[in-house]
N, C-alpha and C positions, 0 to 999 in steps of 0.2 A: 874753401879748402880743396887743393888737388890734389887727386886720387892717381898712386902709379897706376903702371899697366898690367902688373899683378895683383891690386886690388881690384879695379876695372873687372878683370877678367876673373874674378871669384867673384863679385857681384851677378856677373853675367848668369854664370854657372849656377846661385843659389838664385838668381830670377829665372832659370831654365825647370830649377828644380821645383819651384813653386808651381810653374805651370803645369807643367806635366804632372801632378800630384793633383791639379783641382778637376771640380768640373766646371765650374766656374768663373772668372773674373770679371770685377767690377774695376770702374777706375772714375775715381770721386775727385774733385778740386776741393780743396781745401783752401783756399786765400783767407776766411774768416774767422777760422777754427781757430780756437785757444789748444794748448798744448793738452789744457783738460779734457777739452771736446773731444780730441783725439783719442786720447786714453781711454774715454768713457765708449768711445764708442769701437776702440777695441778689444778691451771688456766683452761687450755687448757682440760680437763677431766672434771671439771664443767660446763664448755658448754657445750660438748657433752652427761651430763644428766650424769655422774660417779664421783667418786671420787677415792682419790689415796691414802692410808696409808703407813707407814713404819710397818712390824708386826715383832712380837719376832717368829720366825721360830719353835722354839717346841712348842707356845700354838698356833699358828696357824694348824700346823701340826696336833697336838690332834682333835683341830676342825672339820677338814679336815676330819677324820679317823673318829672321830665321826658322821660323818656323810657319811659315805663308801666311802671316794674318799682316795685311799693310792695315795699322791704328797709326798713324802719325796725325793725320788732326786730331785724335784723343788727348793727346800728348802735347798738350801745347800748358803751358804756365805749373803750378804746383800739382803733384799730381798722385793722389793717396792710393792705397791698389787693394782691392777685397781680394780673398782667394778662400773659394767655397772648395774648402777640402771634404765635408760631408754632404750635405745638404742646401743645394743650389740657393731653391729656394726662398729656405731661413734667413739664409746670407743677404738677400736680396729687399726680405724685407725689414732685417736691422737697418740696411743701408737707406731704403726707402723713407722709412719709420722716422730717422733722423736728420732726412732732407726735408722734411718738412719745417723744421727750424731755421732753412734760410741759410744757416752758416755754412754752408758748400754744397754745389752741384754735382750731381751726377751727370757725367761726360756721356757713358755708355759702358758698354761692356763685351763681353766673349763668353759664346757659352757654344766648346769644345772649339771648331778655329771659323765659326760663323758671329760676324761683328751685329750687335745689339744696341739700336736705340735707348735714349731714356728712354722712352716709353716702352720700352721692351722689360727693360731692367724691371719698371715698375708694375706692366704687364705680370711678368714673372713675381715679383714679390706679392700679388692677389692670390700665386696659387694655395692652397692647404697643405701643410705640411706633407712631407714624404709618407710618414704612417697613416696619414688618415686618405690620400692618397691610393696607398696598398688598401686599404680597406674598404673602401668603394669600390673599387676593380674587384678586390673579395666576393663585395657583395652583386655585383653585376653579374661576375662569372658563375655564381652560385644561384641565381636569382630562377634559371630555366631548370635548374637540377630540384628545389626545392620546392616548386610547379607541379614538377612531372610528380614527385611522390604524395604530395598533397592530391594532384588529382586522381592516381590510382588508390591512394586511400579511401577515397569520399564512398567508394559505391561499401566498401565490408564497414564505413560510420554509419553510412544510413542504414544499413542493413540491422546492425548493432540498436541503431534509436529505435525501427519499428518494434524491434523484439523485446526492447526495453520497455514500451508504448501497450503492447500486449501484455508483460510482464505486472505494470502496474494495472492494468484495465484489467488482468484476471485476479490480484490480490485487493483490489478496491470490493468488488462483492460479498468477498470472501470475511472484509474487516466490520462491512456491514453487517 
């Protein structure tokens, strides 16, 4: 089916629009995907805050270039596209998760306009999600501040136990 050149260039524009909204992009081959595969697994890209398109490789490509990222061997045969709109790297490992089945490769990817390896992609899909993420940086950041007051604690606890220590040592006689 050929596309005018006013379709063309409104593809262009919502492949412009995708990009520049993620932080992310994946770009997967699909040659052995069922139409289900596909679906199932953009499903599975909408939970994780992304979504999954089919692009025409040379207006994606333009895109791409328009914007200084040369992917043109990415872009070679069918070519599916993640676009991690929240969370990089959930996106990354839907995409991962379901490579595992063989039915299409992951090319590589983009994460802001620096080009990523598979092994980068799947590098990336090991990490822990964004909140638990925040929450270990939470806890590192907090880790020397919960330190310090624990150790200027310790000397008014022991202080508190000896007195306690006496406390009992002088009511033990007493019960006798």
């Amino acid at each position: 089916m050929a596309f005018t050149k006013e379709q063309k260039t409104q593809m262009m524009e919502q492949y412009k629009d995708w990009v520049s909204k993620s932080s992310a992009v994946f770009l997967v081959s699909y040659t052995k995907m069922t139409q289900k595969d596909i679906d199932a697994l953009r499903a599975k890209a909408r939970e994780a805050g992304g979504e999954m398109h089919v692009v025409k490789n040379t207006l994606f490509d333009k895109v791409l270039t328009g914007l200084g990222v040369n992917a043109t061997d990415l872009l070679d045969n069918t070519t599916l596209v993640g676009f991690a709109f929240k969370d990089a790297p959930a996106l990354a490992k839907v995409i991962a998760d379901a490579s595992k089945a063989e039915t299409f490769a992951v090319k590589g990817g983009l994460l802001g306009k620096a080009l990523m390896s598979p092994a980068q992609v799947k590098a990336l899909a090991d990490l822990p999600p964004l909140d638990v993420l925040r929450a270990q940086l939470l806890g590192v950041l907090l880790a020397p501040a919960s330190k310090l007051v624990r150790t200027i604690a310790e000397p008014g606890r022991s202080l508190a136990g000896v007195i306690n220590a006496y406390a009992e040592k002088a009511q033990a006689p007493a019960a006798a």
